[in-house]
C-alpha positions as CSV (number, residue, x, y, z in Angstrom):
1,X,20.3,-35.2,-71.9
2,X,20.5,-31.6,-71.7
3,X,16.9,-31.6,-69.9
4,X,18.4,-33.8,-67.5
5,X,21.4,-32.2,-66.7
6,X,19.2,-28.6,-65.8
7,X,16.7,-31.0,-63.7
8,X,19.9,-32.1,-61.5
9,X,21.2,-28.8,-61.2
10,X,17.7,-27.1,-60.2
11,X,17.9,-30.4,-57.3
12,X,20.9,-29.6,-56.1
13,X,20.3,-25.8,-55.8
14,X,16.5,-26.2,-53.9
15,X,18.8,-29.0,-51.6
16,X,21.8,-26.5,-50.9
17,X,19.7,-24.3,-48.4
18,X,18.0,-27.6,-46.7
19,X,21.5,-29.6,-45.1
20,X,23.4,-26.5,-44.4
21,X,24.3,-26.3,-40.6
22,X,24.2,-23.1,-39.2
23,X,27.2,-21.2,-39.0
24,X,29.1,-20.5,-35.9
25,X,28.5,-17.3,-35.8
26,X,25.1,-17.3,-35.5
27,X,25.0,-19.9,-33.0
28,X,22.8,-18.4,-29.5
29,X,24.9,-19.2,-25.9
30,X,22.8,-20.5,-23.5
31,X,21.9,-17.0,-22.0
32,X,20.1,-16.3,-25.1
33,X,18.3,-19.4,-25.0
34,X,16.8,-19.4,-21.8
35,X,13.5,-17.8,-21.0
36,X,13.3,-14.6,-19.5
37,X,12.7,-14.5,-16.1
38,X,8.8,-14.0,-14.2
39,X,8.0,-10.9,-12.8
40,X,7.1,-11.6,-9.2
41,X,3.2,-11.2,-8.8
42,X,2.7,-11.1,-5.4
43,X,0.3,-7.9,-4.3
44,X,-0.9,-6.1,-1.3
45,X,-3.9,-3.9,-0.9
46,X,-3.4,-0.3,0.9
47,X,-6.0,2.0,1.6
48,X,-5.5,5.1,0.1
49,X,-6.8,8.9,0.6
50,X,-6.8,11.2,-2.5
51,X,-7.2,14.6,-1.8
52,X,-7.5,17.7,-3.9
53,X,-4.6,20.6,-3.0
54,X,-4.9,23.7,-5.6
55,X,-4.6,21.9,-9.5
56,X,-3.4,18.6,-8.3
57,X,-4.8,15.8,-6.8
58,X,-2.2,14.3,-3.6
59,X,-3.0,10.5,-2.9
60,X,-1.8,9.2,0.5
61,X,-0.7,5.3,1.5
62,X,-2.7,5.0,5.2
63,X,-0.3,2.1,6.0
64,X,3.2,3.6,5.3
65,X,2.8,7.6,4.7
66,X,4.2,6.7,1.0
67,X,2.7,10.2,-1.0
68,X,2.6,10.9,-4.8
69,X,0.2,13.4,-6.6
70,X,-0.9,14.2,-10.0
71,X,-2.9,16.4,-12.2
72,X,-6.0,14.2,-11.9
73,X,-7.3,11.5,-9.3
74,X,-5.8,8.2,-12.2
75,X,-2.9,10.0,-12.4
76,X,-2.0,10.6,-8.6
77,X,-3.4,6.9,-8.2
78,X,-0.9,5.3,-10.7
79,X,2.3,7.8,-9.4
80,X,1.4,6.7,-6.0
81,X,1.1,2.9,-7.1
82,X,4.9,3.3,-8.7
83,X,5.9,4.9,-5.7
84,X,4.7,2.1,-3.5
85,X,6.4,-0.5,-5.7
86,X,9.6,1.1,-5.5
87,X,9.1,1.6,-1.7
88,X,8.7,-1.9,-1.3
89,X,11.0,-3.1,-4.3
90,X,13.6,-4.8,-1.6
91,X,11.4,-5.7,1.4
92,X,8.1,-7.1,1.7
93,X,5.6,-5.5,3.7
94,X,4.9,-7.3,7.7
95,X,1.3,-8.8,7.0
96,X,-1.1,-7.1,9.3
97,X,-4.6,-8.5,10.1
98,X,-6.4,-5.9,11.5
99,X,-9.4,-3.6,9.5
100,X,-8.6,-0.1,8.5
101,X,-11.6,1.9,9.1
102,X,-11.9,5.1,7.6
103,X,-14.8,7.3,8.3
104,X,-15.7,10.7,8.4
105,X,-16.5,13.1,11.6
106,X,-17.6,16.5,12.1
107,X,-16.2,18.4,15.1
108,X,-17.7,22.0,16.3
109,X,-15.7,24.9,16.0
């Protein structure tokens, strides 16, 4: 009888976590439940002129004169490509279809 009693009260302690609803406190609000929201990934492509000035590297937007610079070419790259996304953070950019065509010419001095 004793065993008996001991098995019951080993049940009823493996049940107690099992039933138990969860508290009110620890209930989530439907902002908390709700997935976060998509970061927009719509992209444009600039063409882009990097140029060395003293120890830093300047990189130049062609379409909208947006400049950033860094201590290498990545780094000017990547400042400039935060730069542009802040730039254009409230408005998007007018689609244009024409070619940019960037070449190189030699003029006599």
């Amino acid at each position: 009888m004793v065993s008996e009693i001991s098995k019951q009260s080993k049940d009823k302690e493996s049940q107690k976590g099992k039933n138990k609803e969860p508290s009110p406190r620890v209930k989530k609000t439907e902002s908390q439940t709700k997935l976060p929201k998509e970061k927009d990934t719509t992209s444009i492509k600039v063409t882009v002129v990097v140029q060395k000035e003293d120890n830093s590297y300047v990189a130049k937007c062609i379409e909208n004169n947006v400049v950033s610079q860094g201590k290498s070419i990545e780094e000017s790259l990547e400042n400039l490509k935060e730069a542009l996304e802040l730039y254009y953070e409230d408005t998007m950019p007018e689609e244009k279809n024409s070619a940019t065509l960037i070449t190189i010419m030699e003029v006599p001095l």
